[in-house]
N, C-alpha and C positions, 0 to 999 in steps of 0.2 A: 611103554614104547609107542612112539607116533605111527599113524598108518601109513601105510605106504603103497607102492603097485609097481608091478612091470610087467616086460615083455620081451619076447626075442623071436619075433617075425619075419626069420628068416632061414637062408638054409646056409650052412658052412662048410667047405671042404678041407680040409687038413693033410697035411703032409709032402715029404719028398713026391716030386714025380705026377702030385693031382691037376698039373696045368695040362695034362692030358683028357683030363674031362671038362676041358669046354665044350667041344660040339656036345656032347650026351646033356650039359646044362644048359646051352645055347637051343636045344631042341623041346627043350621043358616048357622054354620061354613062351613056344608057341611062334615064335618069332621065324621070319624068312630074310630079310637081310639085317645084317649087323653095323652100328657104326661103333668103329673104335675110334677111342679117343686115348689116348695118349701124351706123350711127348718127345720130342726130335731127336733126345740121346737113344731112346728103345726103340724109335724107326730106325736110327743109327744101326746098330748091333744085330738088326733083323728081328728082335723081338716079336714088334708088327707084322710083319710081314709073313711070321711064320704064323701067330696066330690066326691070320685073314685064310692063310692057305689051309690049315684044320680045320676051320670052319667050312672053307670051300669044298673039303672031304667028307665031308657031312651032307650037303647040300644047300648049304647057306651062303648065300653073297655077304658080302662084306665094305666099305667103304673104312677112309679112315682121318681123323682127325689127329693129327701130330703137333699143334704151335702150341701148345700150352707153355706156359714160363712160370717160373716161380714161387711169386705170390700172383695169383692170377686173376686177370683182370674183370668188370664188367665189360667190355670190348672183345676179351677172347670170348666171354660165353656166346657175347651177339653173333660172332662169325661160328661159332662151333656148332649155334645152333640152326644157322644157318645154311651150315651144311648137310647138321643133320637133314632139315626139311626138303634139300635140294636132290640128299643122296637118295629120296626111297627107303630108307631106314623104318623099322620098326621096333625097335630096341637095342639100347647100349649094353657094349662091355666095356670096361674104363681099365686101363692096365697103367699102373706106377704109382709113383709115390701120393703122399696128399694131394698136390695140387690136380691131377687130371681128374682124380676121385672127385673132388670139390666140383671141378669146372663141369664132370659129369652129371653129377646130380644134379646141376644149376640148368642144365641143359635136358634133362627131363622132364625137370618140371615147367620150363620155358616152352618147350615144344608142344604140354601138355597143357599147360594154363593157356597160354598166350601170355603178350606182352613183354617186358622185359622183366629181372631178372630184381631189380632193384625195387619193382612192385610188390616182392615176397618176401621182402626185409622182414624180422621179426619171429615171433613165431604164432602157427594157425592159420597162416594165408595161404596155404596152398589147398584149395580145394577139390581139384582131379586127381587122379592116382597117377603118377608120373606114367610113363611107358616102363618096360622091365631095364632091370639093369644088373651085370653080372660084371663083380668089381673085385678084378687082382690086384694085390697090392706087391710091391715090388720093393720095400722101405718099411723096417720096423720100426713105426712110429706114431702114425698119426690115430692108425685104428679108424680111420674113415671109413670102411668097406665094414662097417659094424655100427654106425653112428648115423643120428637123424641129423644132422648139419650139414650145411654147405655155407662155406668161408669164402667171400671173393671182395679183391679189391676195388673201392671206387675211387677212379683217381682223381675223377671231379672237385673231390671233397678230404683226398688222402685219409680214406676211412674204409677198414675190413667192416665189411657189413656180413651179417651172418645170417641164413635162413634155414629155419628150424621146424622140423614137420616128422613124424611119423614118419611119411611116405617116401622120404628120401631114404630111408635103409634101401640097400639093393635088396633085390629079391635072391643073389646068389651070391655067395664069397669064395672066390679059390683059396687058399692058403699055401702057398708051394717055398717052404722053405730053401730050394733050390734058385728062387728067385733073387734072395737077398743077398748071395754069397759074391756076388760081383760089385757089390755098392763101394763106392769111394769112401777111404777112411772116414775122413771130416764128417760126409754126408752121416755114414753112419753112425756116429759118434752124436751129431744133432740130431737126428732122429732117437736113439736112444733114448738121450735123455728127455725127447717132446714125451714120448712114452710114458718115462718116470713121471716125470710134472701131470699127467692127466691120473695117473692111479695115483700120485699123493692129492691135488687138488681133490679129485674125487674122494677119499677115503676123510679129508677133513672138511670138506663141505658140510654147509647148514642141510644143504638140501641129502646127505647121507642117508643111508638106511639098510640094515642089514645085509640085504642083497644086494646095495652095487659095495659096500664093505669087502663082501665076500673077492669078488671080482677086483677091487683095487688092491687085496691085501696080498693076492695069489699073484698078482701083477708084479707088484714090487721085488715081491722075492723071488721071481725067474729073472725081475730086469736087472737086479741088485747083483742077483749069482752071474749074469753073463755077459754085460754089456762089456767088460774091460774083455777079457777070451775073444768075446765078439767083433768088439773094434781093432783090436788086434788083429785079428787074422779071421776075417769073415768067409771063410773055406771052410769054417768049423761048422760043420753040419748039427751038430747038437745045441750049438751055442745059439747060431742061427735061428734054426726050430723055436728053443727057449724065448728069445727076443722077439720072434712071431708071435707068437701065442701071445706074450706079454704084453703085447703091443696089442692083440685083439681085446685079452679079459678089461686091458685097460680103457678102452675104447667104449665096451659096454657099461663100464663104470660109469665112466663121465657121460655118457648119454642119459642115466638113470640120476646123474648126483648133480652134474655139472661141473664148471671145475671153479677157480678163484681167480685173486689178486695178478696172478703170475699172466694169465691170460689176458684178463682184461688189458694191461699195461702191453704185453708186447704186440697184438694187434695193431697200435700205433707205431710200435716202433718199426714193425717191417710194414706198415704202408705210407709211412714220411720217410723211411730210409734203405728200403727195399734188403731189410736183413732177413734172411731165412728164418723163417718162423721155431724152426726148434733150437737155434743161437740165439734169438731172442727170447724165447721160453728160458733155455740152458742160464745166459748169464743174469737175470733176473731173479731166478732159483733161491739162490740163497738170502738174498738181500729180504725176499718177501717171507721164505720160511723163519725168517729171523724175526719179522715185524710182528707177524699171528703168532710168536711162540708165549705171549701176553692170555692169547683165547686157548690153548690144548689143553685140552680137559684128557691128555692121556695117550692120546693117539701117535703122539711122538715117540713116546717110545715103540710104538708096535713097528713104525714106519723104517726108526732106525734097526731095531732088529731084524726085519726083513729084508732091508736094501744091505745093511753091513754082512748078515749071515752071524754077527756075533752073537752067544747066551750072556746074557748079564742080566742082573736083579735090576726092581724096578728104581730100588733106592741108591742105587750105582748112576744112573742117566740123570743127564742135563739136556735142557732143549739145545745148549749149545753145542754138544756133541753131536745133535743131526746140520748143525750149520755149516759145522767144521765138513763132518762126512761130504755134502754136499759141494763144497766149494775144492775139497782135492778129488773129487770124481771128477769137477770139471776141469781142474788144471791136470788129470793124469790122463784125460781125452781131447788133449789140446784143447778145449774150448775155449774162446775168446776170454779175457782179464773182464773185459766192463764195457759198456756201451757207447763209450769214446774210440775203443780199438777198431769196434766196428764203423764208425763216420756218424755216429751218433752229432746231431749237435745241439747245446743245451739250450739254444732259442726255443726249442721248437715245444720245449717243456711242458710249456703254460698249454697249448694248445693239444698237445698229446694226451694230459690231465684231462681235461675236459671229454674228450672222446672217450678213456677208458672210463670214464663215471657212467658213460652211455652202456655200457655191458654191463649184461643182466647177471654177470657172473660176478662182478661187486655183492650182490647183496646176496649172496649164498659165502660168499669167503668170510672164516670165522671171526675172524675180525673189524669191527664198524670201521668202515675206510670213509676219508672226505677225500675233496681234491687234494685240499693241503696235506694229507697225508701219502697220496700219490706223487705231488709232488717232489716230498723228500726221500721217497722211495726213489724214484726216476734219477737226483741228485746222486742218492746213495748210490746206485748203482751204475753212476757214470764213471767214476775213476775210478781205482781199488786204490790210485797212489793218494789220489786228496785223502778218504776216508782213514790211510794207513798213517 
């Protein structure tokens, strides 16, 4: 067995009803005013605005950041961070999905390093300790609010740049499965499966090791058991919960494993075509699980046992039965056919190639990948009618 290390330098809350202890985490911080960052649907709804006001119960001031979009830009973090410096701020809380999470972190460590955001591309370059930050997540999916990354688009270049540090974990995680019961089908249906993709990525990564194993294996089989309950009817408290959790263990995974193929490639695809990163994860899925079923040395069946719930022997599996699984989880959560439905277009190929070789998460996916075989990845997965 190869050596290995971790860590989980953080503090996590769990359950129905804990988004009641932000002030009592907001005062850990050490912190006196707060900037939230957010997004315009959950200032919408009041979300914001109710968290600003708990905190004001406490005795914490509060400001707040709401334009986050999407895939989120180097341009939001400038202005985000610019308000943090303007509001008086001395530490964030980031409430929703991946992206404000992302655009938070980016904005920690920008207020705390200086300069911009695209000086910390990589990973190791952040050398201050961000300000604190106390990260709800509102979306079972990305496990950002457990994760050393931060994702943000550069549009200069049509390229997700990614920075990676220790330091970007939050110092605090809500968990409130109460939060997630509102999410739009679709949304939750992409997020699901960004979920799955990060505890399988992790679980067959080079860079694996028993302990993010443990974490990707537990992932799968609460994401496997709930996600169809869940995108159905996200009012299901248990299911909810389940998908939470799933979404956290998985999150620790790929921090400790990294993930593969399936990431590197769609990073391009939602920054040349602004597709949400977990429909671009989702319809990608299969095509790449198909390509690495060449390198499993085994793992495939643990994967499909966990995500189907079925018992079968070992001598019963084929890799092609996690392919099959995989592609009617997608078609049974509506997720998009192929990267044409989404406005995908196949000029942009050659140069999409190119940028996924640039992630570091190529050379951890079990299988030696070149361009050219990104390429016919990307091909594969543009129509399901040509391939069919």
């Amino acid at each position: 067995m190869e050596t290995f290390s971790f860590s989980i330098p953080q503090n996590v809350v769990f359950g129905e009803g804990s988004l009641k202890r932000l002030p009592e985490l907001a005062v850990k911080t050490g912190g006196k005013k707060a900037y939230i960052i957010s997004g315009p649907h959950l200032r919408k709804i009041g979300m914001v605005d109710k968290c600003a006001e708990d905190l004001r119960k406490a005795g914490i001031e509060a400001a707040a950041f709401t334009e986050t979009e999407g895939n989120p830009s180097t341009d939001t973090v400038k202005k985000a961070a610019d308000g943090y410096k303007e509001s008086g701020a001395d530490f964030i809380v980031a409430i929703g999905g991946g992206s404000p999470l992302d655009v938070a972190k980016a904005v920690a460590v920008v207020v705390s390093n200086g300069g911009e955001i695209t000086d910390y591309e990589g990973a190791g370059k952040v050398r201050v300790k961000p300000v604190s930050m106390i990260a709800i997540p509102t979306t079972a999916g990305t496990g950002s609010e457990v994760t050393a990354f931060s994702v943000i688009t550069d549009h200069s270049r049509n390229y997700k740049l990614t920075v990676g540090s220790s330091y970007l974990i939050p110092e605090y995680a809500i968990l409130d499965p109460e939060l997630i019961c509102s999410v739009p089908k679709n949304t939750a249906a992409a997020c699901g499966v960004d979920a799955l993709v990060h505890a399988l990525e992790a679980y067959i990564s080079l860079a694996a090791s028993p302990f993010s194993d443990m974490f990707a294996l537990k992932a799968l089989e609460l994401i496997g058991a709930n996600i169809s309950t869940y995108v159905a009817d996200r009012a299901d408290a248990d299911a909810a919960s389940a998908m939470l959790l799933g979404s956290l263990f998985a999150g620790i995974a790929f921090s400790h494993a990294k993930l593969g193929d399936v990431h590197a490639m769609s990073h391009p695809v939602s920054a040349y075509f602004d597709v949400p990163h977990g429909v671009a994860n989702a319809i990608l899925l299969p095509t790449v699980v198909e390509f690495n079923a060449q390198a499993d040395k085994g793992k495939y069946f643990d994967i499909y046992k966990a995500v189907s719930g079925k018992s079968i022997d070992r001598n019963e599996f084929s890799p092609e039965m996690l392919v099959e699984l995989l592609k009617n989880l997608n078609l049974s959560l509506c997720i998009p056919a192929d990267l044409k439905e989404v406005g995908v277009d196949k000029d942009k190929f050659d140069a999409m190639a190119d940028d996924a070789m640039k992630s570091g998460n190529i050379a951890v996916n079990p299988r030696k990948t070149t361009k050219e075989d990104i390429l016919k990845l990307y091909l594969k997965a543009y129509s399901r009618e040509m391939v069919e």
